[in-house]
C-alpha positions in Angstrom: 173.7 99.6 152.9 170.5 101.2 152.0 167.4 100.7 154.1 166.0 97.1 152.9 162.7 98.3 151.3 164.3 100.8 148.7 166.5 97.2 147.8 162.5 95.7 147.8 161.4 98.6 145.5 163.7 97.8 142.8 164.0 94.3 142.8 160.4 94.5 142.3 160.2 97.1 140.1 163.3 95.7 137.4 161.0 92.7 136.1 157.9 95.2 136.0 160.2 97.5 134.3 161.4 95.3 131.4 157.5 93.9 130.9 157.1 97.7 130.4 159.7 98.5 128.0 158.7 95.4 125.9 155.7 97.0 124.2 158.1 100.0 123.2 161.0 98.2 121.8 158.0 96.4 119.7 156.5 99.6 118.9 159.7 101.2 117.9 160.4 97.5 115.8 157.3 98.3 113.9 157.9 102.3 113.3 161.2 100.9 111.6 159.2 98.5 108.9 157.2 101.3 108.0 158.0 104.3 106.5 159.7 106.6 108.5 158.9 110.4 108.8 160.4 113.2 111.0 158.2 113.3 113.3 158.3 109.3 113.4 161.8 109.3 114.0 160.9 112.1 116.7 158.6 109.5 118.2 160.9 107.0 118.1 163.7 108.5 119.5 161.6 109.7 122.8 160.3 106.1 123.0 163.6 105.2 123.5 165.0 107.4 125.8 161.9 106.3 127.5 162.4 103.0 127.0 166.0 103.4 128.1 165.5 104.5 131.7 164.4 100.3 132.4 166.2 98.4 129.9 169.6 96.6 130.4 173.1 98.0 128.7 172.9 95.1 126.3 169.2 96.2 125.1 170.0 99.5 125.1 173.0 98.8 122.9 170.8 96.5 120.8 168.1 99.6 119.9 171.1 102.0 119.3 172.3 99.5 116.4 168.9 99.4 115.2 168.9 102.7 115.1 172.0 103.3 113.1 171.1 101.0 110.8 167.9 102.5 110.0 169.9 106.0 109.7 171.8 104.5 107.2 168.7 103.7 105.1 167.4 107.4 106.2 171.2 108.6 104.3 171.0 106.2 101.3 167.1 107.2 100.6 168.6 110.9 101.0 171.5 110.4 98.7 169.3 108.5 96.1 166.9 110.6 96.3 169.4 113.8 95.7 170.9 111.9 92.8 167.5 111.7 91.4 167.1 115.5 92.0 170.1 115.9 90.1 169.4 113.6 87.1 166.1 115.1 86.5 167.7 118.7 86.7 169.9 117.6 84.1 167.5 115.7 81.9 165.4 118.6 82.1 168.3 121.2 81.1 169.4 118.9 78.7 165.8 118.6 77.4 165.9 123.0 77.0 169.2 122.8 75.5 168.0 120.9 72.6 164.5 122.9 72.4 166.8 126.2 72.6 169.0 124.6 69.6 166.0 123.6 67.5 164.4 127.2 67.8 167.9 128.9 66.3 167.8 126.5 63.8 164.4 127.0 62.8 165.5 131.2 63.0 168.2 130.5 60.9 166.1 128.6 58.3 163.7 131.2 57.9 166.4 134.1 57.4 168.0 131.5 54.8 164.7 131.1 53.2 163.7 135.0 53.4 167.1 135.9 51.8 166.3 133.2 49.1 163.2 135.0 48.2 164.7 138.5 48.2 167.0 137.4 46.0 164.1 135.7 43.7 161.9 139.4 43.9 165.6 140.8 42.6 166.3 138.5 39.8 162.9 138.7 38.6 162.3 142.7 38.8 166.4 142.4 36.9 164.5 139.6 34.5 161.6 142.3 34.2 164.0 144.9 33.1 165.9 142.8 30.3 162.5 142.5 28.4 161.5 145.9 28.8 165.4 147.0 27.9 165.4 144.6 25.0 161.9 145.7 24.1 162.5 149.4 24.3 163.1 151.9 21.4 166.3 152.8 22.7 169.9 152.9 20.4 171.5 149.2 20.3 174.7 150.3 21.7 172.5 152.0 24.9 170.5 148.7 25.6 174.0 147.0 25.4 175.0 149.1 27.9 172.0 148.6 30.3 172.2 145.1 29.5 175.8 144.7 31.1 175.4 146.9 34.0 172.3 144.3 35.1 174.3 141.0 34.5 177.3 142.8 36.2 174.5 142.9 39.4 173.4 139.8 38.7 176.6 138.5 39.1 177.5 140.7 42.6 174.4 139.2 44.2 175.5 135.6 42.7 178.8 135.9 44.9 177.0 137.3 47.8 
């Protein structure tokens, strides 16, 4: 049996003990309602090893469930917070996709439209050469001739 004051000492000290450990558990109460950081939870945790060196096994089992219930919102905020991540990643590649699109597009309207207008510059510069054929002092069967060979490249570039 131990000596009778050590048996003092700590029936003495387990009431002081848990009037101690009461301003933790209701400091650690209110680091859960707000929001928690790393170093918070760093806090916490030492307050409750702390904490734990006076309180029962029922109040110690008591803050543990606290505790994994607030980790549980720590994992949830994490995973929400990742899908986020991801949905804005996608959005946003989705987003250059369609910019990316657009710009070949636009390329491919500009070639279309600079082919167009070569094509104009020819037929013109072949219209050109008709009147100056038909207008020239050259033999009838000659400017017949010239005459074909330009509506034979008229109609080349008409297939192209």
């Amino acid at each position: 049996m131990p000596p009778k004051s050590i048996l003092e000492d700590y029936t003495e000290a387990k009431p002081q003990a848990k009037e101690n450990s009461l301003p933790l558990i209701q400091q650690n109460k209110k680091l859960n309602q707000i929001q928690d950081t790393p170093d918070r939870i760093i806090d916490f945790l030492r307050n409750l090893q702390q904490a734990g060196k006076y309180l029962t096994e029922e109040e110690k089992q008591k803050l543990k469930e606290e505790f994994l219930q607030q980790e549980k919102k720590w994992v949830k905020k994490a995973i929400i917070q990742k899908q986020n991540q991801q949905e804005a990643r996608k959005k946003a590649f989705t987003q250059e996709i369609k910019e990316y699109e657009h710009q070949v597009i636009l390329k491919q309207v500009d070639d279309r439209k600079n082919q167009v207008a070569l094509r104009v510059s020819k037929v013109t510069a072949m219209e050109q050469e008709m009147k100056a054929i038909k207008e020239s002092a050259l033999p009838n069967a000659e400017k017949i001739n010239l005459l074909q060979q330009l509506l034979k490249q008229l109609d080349d570039m008409g297939q192209q």
